[in-house]
C-alpha positions in Angstrom: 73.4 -38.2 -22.1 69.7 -39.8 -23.2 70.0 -43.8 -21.7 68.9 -46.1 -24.6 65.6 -47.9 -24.0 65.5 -51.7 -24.3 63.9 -51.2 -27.3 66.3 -48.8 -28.9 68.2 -51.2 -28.0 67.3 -54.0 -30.3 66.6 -51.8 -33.3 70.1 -50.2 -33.3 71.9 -53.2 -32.3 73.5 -53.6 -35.7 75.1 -50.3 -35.0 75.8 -51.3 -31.8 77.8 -54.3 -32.8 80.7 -51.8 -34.3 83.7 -51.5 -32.2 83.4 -47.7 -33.8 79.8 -47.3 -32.1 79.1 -49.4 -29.3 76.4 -48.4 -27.2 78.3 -44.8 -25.7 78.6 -44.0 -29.6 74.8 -44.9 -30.8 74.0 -42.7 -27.4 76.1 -39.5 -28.7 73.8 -40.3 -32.1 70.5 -40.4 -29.9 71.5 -36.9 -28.0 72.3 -35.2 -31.6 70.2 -32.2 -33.6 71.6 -32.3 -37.1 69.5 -29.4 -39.4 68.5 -30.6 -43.0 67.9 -27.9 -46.2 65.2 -30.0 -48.8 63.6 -33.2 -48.2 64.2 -33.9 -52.4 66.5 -36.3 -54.4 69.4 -36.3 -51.9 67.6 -35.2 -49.1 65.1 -38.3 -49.1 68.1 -40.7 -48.2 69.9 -38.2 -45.7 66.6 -38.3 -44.0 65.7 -41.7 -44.2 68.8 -42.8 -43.2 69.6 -40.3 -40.4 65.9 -41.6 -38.5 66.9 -45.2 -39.2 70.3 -44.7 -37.9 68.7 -42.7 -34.5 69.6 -39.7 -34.7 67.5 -37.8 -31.8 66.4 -34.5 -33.0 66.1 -33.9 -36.9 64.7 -30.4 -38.3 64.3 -30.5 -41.8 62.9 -27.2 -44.3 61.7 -27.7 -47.7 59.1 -24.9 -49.6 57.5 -27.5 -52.3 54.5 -29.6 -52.7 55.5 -32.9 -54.3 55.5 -33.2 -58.4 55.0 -36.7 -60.7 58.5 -35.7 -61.7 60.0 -35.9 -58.3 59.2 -39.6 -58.0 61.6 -40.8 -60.3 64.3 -40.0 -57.4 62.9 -38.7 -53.8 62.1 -42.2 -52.7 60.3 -40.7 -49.3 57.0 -40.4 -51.2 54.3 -42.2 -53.4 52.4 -41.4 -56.5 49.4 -41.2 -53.8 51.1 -38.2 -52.2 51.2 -36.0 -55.3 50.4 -32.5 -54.4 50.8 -32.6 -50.9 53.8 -30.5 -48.8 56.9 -32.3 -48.8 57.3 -31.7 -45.4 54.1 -33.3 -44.9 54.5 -36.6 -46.1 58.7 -36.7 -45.0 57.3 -36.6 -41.4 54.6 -39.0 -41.5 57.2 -41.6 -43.2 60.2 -40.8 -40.9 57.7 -41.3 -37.8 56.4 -44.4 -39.2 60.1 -45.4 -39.6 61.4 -44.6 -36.2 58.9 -43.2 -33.3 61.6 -43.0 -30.9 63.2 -39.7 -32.7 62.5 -36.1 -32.6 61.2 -33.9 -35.6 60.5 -30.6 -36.9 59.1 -30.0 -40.3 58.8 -26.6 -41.7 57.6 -25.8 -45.2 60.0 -23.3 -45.8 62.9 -22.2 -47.6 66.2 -21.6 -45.9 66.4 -18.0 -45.1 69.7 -16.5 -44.5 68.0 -13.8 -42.3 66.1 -16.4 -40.1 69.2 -18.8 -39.7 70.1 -17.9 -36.2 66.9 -19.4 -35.2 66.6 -22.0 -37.5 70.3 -23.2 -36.7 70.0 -22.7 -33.0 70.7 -25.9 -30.9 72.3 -27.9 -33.8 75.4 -29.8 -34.2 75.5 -30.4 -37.8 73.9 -28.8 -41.0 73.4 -30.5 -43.9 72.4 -29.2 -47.4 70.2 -30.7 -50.0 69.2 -27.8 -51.8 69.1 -27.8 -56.2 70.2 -24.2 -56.2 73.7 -22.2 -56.2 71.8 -19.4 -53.8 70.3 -21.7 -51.2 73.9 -23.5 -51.2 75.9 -20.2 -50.7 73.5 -18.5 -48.2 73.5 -22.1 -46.2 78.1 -22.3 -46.3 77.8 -18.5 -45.1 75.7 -19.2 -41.9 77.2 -21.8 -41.0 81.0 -20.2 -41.3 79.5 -17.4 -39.4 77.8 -19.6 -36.5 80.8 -21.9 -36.5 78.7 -25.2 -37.3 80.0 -27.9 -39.1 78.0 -28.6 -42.3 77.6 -31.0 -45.5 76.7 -29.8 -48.8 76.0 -31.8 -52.2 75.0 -31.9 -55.3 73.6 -34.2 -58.5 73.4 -33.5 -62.3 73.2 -36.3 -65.0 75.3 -38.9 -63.8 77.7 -36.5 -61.4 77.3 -35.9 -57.8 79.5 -34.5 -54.9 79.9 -34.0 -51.4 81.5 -31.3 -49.2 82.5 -31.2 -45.6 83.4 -28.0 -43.8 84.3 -27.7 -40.3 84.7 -23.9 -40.2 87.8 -22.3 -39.3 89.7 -25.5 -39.8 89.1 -26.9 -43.2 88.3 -25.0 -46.5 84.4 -24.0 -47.1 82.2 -23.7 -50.4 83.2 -20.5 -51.4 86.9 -21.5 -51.0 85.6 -23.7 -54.0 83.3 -21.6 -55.4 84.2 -18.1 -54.8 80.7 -16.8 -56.2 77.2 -18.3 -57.2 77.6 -18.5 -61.4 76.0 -16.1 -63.5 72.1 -17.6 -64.3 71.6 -20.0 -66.7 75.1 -21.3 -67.2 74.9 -24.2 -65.0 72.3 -26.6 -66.1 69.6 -27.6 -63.4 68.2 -31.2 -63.0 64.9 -29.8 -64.6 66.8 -29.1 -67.5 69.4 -31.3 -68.1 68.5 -34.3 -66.3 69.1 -36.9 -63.8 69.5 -41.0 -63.3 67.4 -41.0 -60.0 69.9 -43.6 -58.6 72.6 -40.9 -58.4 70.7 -38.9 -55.6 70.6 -42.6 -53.8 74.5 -42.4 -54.1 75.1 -39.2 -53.2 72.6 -39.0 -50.4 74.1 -41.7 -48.7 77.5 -40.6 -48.9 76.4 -37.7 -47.2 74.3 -39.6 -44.6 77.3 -41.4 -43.9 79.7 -38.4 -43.3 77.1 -36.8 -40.8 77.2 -40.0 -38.5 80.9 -40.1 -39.1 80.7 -36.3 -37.8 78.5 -37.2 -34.5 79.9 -40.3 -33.6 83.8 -38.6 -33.6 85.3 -40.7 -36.3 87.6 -38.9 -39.2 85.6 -37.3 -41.5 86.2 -35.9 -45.1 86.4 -32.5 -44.3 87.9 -30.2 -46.9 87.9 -32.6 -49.3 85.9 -32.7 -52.4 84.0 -36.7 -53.1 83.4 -36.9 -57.0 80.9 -39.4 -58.1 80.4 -40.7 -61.7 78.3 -43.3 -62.6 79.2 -44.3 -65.8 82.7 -44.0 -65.0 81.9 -46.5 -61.6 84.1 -44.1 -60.2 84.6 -41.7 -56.6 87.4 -39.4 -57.1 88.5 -36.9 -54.4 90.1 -33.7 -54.1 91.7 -31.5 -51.2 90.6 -28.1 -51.4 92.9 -25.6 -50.3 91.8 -22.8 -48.0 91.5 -19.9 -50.4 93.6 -17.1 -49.1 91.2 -14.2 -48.1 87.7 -16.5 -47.8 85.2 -15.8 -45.2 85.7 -18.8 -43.7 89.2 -18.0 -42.3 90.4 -21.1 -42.5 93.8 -19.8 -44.7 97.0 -20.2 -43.2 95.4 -23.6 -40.5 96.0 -27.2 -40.7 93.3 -27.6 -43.0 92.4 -31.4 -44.2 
């Protein structure tokens, strides 16, 4: 295990301070690799959060240059950084945020043929993506590598988060069997977004991943409903569905 400068030190001593963390837990943070899909609305908190937390080793994908529109809620950039890679500009700001962490930026789209590689070395996944196909093809290599992961979603005022531990809780598709036909879920692009809901939901799942590295319970299998104008987090167990991929029908799911 990676010994904590005297620097380190200082700057995570707030995490430190937790009976939960102490300084063993914030070094299991500093020796994990945790794999990120989109550096967008919920991405730019997992991110941020993630490098101010210390997590060691952070590879991150994202295939877009940044829009006007994107800055209502991927609070990583600036209205100076229109145009340029994602990627880009999420690296220059999580470097300026925390130097003492490890990155890799590719400007990229996940690629189910290509996971092996990109997944290789990783304790966690977690998935940012605004599309049904990125978030199926992401639930499949992870079920099949055997790595936990984090999907989530925003829309409107909604958002929620998924954790799956393969094998032993219920996955996506035990959710969502399938990806919907096109054009019957409404995108962000379409239907809108209050910005503050990626804050929300990006933190919720930032939270859950150091959960998952440091070794504390964690909301796998269950289903974290957000609604804003309600002011309200629901959740829901999802039962294993008999006959999934993910095998985890007939286990001690939960």
């Amino acid at each position: 295990m990676n010994a904590l400068s005297r620097d380190e030190i200082t700057r995570y001593s707030r995490n430190i301070l937790l009976p939960e963390v102490r300084r063993a837990g914030q070094e299991k943070l500093k020796d994990a690799s945790v794999f990120v899909v989109g550096a967008g609305g919920t991405g730019s908190p997992v991110l941020l959060y993630l490098a101010a937390a210390g997590v060691g080793h952070i590879r991150f994908v994202d295939s877009d240059s940044l829009d006007l529109t994107n800055l209502q809620r991927q609070v990583l950039y600036r209205e100076a950084d229109v145009g340029r890679a994602k990627v880009d500009l999420a690296e220059e700001r999580l470097k300026e945020l925390n130097p003492h962490i490890r990155l890799e930026c590719l400007q990229k789209r996940f690629d189910p043929s290509s996971a092996p590689d990109l997944l290789a070395g990783m304790d966690l996944v977690i998935e940012t993506a605004d599309n049904f196909e990125t978030k199926f093809a992401v639930n499949d290599a992870c079920v099949s590598l055997g790595l936990p992961f984090i999907t989530g979603g925003i829309l409107r005022f909604d958002g929620q988060v998924l954790c799956v531990r393969p094998g032993q809780s219920s996955c996506y598709r035990c959710l969502f069997e399938s990806p919907p036909p096109p054009g019957e879920v409404p995108s962000c692009s379409g239907a809108g977004v209050l910005g503050a809901v990626a804050g929300i939901i990006g933190s919720v799942m930032a939270g859950e991943a150091l959960k998952i590295l440091l070794g504390l319970p964690a909301a796998f299998g269950v289903l974290q409903q957000y609604n804003l104008l309600d002011s309200r987090m629901r959740t829901l167990q999802i039962p294993a569905r008999k006959g999934c991929l993910c095998g985890a029908a007939g286990q001690n799911v939960g």
